[in-house]
C-alpha positions in Angstrom: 60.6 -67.8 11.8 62.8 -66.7 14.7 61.6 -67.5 17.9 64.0 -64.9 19.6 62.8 -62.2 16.9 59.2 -62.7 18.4 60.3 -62.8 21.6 63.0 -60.2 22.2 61.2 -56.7 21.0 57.3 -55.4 20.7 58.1 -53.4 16.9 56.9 -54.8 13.8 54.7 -57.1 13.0 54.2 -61.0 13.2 51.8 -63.8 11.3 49.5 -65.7 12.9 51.7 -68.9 12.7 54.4 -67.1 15.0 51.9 -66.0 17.6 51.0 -69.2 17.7 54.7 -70.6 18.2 55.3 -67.6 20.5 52.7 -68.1 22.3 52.9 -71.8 22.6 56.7 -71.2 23.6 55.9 -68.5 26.6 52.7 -71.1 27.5 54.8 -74.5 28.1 57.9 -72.8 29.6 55.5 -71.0 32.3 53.2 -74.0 32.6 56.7 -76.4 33.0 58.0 -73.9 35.4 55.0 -74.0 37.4 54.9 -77.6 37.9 58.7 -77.6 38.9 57.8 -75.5 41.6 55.2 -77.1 42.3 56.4 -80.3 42.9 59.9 -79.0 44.3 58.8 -76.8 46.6 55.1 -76.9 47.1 52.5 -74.1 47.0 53.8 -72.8 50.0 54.8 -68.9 50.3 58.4 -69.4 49.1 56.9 -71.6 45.9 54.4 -68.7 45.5 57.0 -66.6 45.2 59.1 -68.2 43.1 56.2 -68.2 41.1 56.0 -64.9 41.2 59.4 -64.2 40.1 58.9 -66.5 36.9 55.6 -64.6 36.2 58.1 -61.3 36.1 60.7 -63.1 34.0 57.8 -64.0 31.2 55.9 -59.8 31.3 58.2 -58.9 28.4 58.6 -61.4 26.3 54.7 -62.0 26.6 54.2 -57.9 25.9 56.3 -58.2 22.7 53.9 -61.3 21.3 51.1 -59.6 21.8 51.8 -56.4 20.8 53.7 -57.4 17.2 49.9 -59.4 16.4 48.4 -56.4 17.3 50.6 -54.3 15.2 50.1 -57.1 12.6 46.7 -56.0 12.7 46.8 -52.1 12.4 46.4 -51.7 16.0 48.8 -49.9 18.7 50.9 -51.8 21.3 49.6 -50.1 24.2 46.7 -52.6 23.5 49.0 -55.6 24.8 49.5 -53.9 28.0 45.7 -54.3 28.6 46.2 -58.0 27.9 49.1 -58.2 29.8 47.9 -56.7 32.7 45.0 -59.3 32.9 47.4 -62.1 33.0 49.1 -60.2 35.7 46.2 -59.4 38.0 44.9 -63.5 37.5 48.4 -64.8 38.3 48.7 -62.6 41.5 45.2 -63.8 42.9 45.9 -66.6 42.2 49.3 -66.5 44.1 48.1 -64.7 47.1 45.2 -68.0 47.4 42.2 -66.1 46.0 41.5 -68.8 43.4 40.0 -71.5 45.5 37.1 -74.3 45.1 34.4 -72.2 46.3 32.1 -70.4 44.3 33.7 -67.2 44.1 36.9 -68.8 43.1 35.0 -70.6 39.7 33.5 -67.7 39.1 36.7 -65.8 39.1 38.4 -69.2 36.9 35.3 -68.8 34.5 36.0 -65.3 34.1 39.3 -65.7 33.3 38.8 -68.7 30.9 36.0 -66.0 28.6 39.1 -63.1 28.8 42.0 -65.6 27.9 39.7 -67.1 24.8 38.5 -63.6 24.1 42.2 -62.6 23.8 43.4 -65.6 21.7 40.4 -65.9 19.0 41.4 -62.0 18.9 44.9 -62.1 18.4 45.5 -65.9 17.2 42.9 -66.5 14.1 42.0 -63.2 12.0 45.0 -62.2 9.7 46.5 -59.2 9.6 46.4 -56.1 7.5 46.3 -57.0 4.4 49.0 -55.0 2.9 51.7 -52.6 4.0 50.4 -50.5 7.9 52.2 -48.2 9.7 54.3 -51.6 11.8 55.8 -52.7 8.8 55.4 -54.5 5.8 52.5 -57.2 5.3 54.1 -60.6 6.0 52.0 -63.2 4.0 52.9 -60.6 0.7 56.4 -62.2 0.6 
């Protein structure tokens, strides 16, 4: 497996083992980058967006995982901009302060937690097509 090959471009198709390490990849370098900022410069406006920038940085690479599983699975890209997009809209209200402890805030949090599981047991633990799909040919059949 290539990480950069799962990375760098939404065609084809991937197995579930590379979602995983793409995702895992994408995951810990946002995650590490958050807590750099974090603890450099603070939630404070500038940190937010910094933040914001790194969230830019990561929209592609994150598009191409998503939509090479789905493709994997016989379905069409424009299914990982959905997924995408949520990650987008939680990360901006979450930047602009909407995630806070009161109880719209862990609503919000427990809504995001059912989408980003609902998105993962989706992409992360059936198997593909079995066989050759429009995306390519099946992977495990090598």
């Amino acid at each position: 497996m290539q990480l950069a090959y799962v990375l760098s471009s939404p065609q084809g198709r991937i197995t579930r083992d590379e979602f995983w390490a793409g995702f895992a990849a994408l995951a810990l370098f946002g995650l590490g980058a958050a807590a750099v900022v974090l603890a450099t410069i603070g939630a404070t406006v500038a940190g937010r967006i910094v933040l914001l920038l790194v969230l830019l940085l990561l929209l592609y690479p994150w598009f191409a995982v998503f939509a090479k599983r789905y493709q994997d699975r016989g379905r069409p890209a424009r299914r990982a901009v959905y997924a995408v997009a949520v990650g987008v809209i939680v990360a901006v209200l979450w930047i602009v302060g909407v995630f806070q402890p009161a109880v719209s805030g862990w609503l919000l949090v427990a809504a995001t937690v059912a989408v980003v599981a609902w998105y993962v047991i989706e992409l992360g633990v059936p198997r593909g097509t079995v066989g050759d799909n429009a995306y390519g040919p099946d992977l495990l059949a090598r």
